[in-house]
N, C-alpha and C positions, 0 to 999 in steps of 0.2 A: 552626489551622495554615494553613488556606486563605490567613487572611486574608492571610497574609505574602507572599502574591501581589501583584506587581506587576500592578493592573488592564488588561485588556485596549486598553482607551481612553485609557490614554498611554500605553503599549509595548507595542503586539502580539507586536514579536520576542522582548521581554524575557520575557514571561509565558509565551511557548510556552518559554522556555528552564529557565525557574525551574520551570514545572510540569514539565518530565520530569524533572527530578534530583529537586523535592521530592515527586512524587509515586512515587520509586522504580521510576522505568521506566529509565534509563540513566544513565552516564557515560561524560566521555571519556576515554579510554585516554591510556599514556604515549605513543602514536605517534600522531603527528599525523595527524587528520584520522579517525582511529577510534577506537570507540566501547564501551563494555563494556555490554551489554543486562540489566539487572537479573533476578532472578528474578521479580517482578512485571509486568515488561515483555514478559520472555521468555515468560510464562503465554499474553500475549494475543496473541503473537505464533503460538504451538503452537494456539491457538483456532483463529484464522485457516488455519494451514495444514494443520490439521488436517479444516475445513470446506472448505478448496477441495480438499487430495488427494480427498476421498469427492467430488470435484464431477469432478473431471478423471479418478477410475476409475469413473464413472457414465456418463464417454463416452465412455469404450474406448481409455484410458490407461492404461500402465505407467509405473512408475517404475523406471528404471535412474542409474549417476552417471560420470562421464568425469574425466579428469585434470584438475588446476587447474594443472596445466603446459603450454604451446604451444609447439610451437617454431615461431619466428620465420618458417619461411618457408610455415610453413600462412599467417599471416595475410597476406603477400603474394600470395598466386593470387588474392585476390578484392578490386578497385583501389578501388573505393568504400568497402568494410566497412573493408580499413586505414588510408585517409585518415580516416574517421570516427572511429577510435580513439586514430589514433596517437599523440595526444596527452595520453594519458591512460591510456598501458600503464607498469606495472610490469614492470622485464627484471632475468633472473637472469642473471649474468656468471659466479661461479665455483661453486664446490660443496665450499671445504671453504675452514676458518681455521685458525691458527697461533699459536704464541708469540709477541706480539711480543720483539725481541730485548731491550729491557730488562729483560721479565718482569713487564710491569704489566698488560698485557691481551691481548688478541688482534687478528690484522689477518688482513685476506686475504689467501691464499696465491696468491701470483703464477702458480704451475706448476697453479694446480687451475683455471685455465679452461673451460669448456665451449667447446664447437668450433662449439655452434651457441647461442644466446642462447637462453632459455626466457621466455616471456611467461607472466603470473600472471594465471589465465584475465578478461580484463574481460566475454567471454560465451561460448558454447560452439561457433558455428554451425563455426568452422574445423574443430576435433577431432572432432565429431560427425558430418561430412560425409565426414571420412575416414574412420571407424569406420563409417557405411552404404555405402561403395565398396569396402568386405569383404562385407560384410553384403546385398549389391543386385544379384543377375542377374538375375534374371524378375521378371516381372507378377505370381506367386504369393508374390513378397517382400513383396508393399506394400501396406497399405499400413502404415508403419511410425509407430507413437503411441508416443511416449518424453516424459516427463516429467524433469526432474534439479532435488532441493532440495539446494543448495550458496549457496556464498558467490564474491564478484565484487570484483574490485580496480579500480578507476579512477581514478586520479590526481587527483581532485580539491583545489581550489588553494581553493577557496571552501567550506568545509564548516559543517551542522547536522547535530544529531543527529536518527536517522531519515531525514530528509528530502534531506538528500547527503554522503556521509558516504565515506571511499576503499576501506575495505571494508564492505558490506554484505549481507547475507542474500535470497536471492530464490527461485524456480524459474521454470524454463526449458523449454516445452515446446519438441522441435523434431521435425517430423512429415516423411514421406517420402509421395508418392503419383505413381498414375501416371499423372493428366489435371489439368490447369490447373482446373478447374470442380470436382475432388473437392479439391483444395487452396485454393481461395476459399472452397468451403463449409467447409473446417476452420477457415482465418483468423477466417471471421465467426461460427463457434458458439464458438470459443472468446473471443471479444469478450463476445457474448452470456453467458459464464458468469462472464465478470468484471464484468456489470453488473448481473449477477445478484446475485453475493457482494454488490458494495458496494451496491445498494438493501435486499437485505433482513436480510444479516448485521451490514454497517456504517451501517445505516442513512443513506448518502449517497445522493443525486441526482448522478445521472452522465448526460453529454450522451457519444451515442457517434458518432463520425464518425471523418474519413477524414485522414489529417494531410495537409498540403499537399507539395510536393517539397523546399522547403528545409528542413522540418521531419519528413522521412520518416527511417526506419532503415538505416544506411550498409548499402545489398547487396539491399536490399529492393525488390520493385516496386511495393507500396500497403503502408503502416501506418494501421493502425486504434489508435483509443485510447479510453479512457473520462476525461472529464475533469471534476471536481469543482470545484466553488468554496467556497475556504475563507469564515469568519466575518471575514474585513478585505478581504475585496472581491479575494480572487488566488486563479488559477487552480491545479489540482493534475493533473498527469497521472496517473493511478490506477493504470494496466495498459494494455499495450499488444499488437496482433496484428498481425503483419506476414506479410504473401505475397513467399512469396520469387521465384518464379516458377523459371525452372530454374539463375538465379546460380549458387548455391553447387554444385549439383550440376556444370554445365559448368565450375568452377575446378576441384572434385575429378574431375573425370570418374566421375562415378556415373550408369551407364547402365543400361537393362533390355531384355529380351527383350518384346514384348508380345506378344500370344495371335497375332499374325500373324508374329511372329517377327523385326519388323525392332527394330534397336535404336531407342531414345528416350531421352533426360536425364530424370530423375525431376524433380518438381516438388514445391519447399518451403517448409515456415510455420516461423516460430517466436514463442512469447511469452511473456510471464511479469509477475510482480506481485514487487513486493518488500518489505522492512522500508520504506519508504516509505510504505507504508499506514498503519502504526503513526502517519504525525505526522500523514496525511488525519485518522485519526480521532479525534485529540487537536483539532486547529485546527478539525474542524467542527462539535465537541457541546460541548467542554469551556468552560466559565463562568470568572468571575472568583475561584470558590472550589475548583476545580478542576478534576479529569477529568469529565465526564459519559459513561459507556458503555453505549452499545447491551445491552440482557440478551444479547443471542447471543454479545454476545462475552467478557462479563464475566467473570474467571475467578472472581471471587466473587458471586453474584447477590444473596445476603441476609446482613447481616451483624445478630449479636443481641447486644445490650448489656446487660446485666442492672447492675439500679438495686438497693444495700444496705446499710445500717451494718451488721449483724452476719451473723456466719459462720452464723447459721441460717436465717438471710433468702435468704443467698448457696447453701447447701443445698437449698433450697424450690425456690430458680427455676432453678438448675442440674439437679434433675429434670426441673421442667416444659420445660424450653428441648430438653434429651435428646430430650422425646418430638415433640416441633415440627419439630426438624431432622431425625426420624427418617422422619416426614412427610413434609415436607420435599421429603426423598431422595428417595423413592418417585417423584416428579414429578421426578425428575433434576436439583431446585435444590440449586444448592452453597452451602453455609451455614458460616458463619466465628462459632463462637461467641468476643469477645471476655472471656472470665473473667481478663485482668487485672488482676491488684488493685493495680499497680504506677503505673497511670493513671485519671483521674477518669473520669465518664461526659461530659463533654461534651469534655475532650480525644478521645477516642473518637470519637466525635459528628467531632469534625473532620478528624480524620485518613482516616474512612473517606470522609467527604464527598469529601476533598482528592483517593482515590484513586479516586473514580469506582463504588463498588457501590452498585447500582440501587434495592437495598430496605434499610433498617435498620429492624430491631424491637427499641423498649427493653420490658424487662419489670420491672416494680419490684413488692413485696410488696402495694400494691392491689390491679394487674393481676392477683395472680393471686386476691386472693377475688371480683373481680369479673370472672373469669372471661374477660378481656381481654388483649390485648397495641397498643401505640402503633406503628404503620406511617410510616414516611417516605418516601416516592420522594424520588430526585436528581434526576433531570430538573428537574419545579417544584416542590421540597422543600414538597410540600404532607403532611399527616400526616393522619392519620384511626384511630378505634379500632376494631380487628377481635374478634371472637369468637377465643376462642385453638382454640375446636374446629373450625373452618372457616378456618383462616388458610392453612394449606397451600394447599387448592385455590382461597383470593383472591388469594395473593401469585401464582400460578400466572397467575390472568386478569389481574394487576398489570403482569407483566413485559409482558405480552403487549402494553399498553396502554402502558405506557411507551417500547418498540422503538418501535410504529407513531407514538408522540407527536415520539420523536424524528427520525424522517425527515419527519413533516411539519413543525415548526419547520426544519428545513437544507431542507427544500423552497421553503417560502414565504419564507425570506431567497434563495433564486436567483433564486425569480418576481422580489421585491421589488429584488433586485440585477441585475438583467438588462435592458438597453436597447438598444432600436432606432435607429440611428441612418442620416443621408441624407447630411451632409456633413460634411466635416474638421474644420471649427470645432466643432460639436458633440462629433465623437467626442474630439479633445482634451481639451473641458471635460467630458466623461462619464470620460475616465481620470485628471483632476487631480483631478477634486472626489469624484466617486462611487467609479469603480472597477467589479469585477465582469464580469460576462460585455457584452459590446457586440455586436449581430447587426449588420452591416454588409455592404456591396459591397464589392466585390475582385475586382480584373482577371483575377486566375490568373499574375500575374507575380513572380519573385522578385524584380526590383527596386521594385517598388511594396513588396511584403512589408519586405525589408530597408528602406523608407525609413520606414515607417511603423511601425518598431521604434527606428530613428533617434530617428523624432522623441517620440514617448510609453513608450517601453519597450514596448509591448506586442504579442506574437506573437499568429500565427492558431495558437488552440487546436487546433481539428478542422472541417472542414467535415461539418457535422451530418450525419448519415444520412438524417434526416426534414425537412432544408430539404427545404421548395416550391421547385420551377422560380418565379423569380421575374426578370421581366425590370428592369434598374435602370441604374443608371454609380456605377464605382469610386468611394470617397467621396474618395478620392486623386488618380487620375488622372483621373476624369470618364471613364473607356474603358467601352466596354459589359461589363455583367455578367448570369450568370443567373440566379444563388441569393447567398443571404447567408452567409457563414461567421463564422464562433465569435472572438473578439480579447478576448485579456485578457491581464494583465501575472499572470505565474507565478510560481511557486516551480521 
């Protein structure tokens, strides 16, 4: 099954597209631009956000959820956040349909207007800021940790699955506090928890820094982001943290009493991750035979195949496999016995490949008088014979070794993909030929910025957190610089 993959080396886009339909993670819907998320898909998706809820009520998050309706004139009090959207909102006009007069379908009823237009939420900071200017007198309100897992519409004209899609799945933290310096610390720990997820859940390397102005969050006054680079040399924005500073509160007028009693504007973060992760970690592990995934996130870790000509053969290893996976369990590994008799063993053999589980063990009527079972990992489909009485507690040291294998392979393709570069001519032949991450000077101007996306496609990612002070000149304008920031051509 793998093999009917289009190789990654004559069609990166093709192969990313062939593998989420043939590996039953998604389709796309009748409505253009979204997506139907398979039950397969859907798995690794509840993985995921089932590891970051426990991460974001670990630091003193709640979950609550808000309307997926806006009305139109929240998004105008705040002149940056609507210019940043506006072209990519979804607007309700009326609220009810009719007969048409033939009687062959329906049309909208001209008299069912709404009085004010309703926007299909594209994120929440408008309605959520109104809802904390009920919710916000005093100092003893705040500081206020809301969490919301919902879905988002944005008009999107250029759509993949996963990766941009006009409705998608996300969550959205947006937090309330009463000093500038308690709200930078939230921006940047909750950065830190999405860089956390993707090194050790998704086993990705994430560069975290600071996005530039042309590149920041319409309403924001610093976004933070974590940025991955996929397997064809192009950037991934992971997750993102933005400080709001007191914007949205001064549009809503959400004010508070503080311990001295004079009023002040509350001060705000908001951020969040979304099904967009799903193609991060398709595009950074998955091979030319298919998915490759992380154990943490796998929603099957071990799958066992049993090898039989007769129903009594198939009896024998259906007990032994029972007491394996029962084992197993105990270690919290989820075990998928395939006892299909409807497919061979090495169709088997490919389909699970295709979908990315981390261990398969075939057992056939040898194994079991010789007291064995045959081990695969997907990462380097390398195999090896285990004791079937210690298999549990190996495949257990297995995953563990397979995770950490897989973040250092996506590690050493960034080192290996990542170049320094002095001057223009360079950094063009590093984005025609190579690709990947380029460290470069840059003025701190948006016109340099926009010229040097002009000419090579490629944005400043993030200005890293842990660049050095480094003195240099723009590889563009020759203007003096003081640190190197992040250039790659995205997703």
């Amino acid at each position: 099954m793998g093999k009917e993959l289009t190789s990654r080396s004559e069609d990166y886009s093709q192969w990313y597209n062939e593998l989420v339909k043939k590996a039953d993670l998604a389709e796309h819907s009748e409505v253009r631009g979204c997506m139907v998320i398979k039950p397969y898909g859907y798995s690794i998706w509840e993985k995921m956000q089932q590891t970051l809820d426990k991460m974001f009520k670990d630091t003193g998050h709640v979950n609550a959820y808000f309307p997926l309706f806006i009305p139109k004139s929240y998004l105008a009090k705040e002149a940056s956040h609507v210019e940043g959207f506006a072209k990519e909102c979804a607007i309700v006009t009326h609220y009810r349909l009719k007969n048409s007069e033939d009687g062959k379908g329906v049309v909208v009823d001209p008299e069912a207007k709404l009085e004010e237009e309703l926007i299909v939420r594209p994120t929440s900071e408008t309605v959520i800021w109104n809802s904390y200017k009920k919710w916000i007198q005093s100092y003893r309100d705040l500081p206020i940790l809301i969490n919301q897992w919902a879905n988002v519409v944005r008009w999107e004209m250029r759509t993949r699955l996963f990766l941009r899609t006009a409705e998608f799945l996300w969550q959205e933290g947006h937090t309330a506090h009463s000093t500038a310096d308690e709200a930078v610390k939230e921006t940047l720990q909750m950065l830190d928890v999405y860089a956390d997820f993707a090194e050790r859940h998704m086993a990705l390397p994430v560069v975290k820094g600071k996005k530039s102005e042309g590149e920041k969050f319409p309403g924001a006054i610093d976004t933070y982001c974590i940025e991955g680079l996929m397997q064809d040399g192009k950037a991934l924005q992971a997750g993102t943290s933005h400080f709001l500073g007191q914007n949205f509160a001064k549009a809503f007028d959400v004010q508070f009493a503080g311990k001295d009693g004079k009023l002040d504007y509350v001060w705000g973060t908001s951020w969040g991750v979304s099904t967009r992760l799903m193609g991060a970690l398709i595009m950074a592990h998955s091979d030319d035979d298919g998915l490759v995934l992380p154990p943490k996130l796998a929603p099957i870790h071990v799958v066992i195949v049993p090898i039989f000509k007769t129903d009594e053969e198939f009896e024998k290893i259906s007990a032994k496999v029972n007491e394996i996976s029962a084992e197993l369990r105990k270690h919290n590994i989820t075990v998928k016995f395939d006892n299909r008799d409807t497919h061979k063993p090495g169709f088997k053999f490919a389909e699970w490949e295709l979908k990315g589980v981390p261990v398969r063990l075939a057992i056939g009527p040898r194994d079991l008088e010789n007291g064995t079972v045959e081990v695969a990992r997907r990462d380097t489909k390398e195999k090896k014979v285990m004791n079937m009485e210690t298999v549990a507690v190996d495949v257990l040291v297995l995953l563990d070794e397979i995770q950490k294998n897989i973040h250092q392979k996506a590690l050493k393709l960034r080192e290996e993909m990542t170049t320094r570069v002095d001057n223009f001519d360079d950094f063009k032949k590093v984005m025609e030929e190579k690709g990947g991450f380029v460290l470069a000077h840059w003025d701190g101007t948006k016109e340099t910025e926009a010229a040097i996306k002009e000419a090579t496609k490629a944005t400043i990612r993030c200005i890293p957190l842990d660049a050095p002070d480094e003195t240099g000149t723009c590889v563009y304008s020759g203007k003096p610089s003081s640190k190197r920031v992040l250039f790659a051509q995205a997703y």
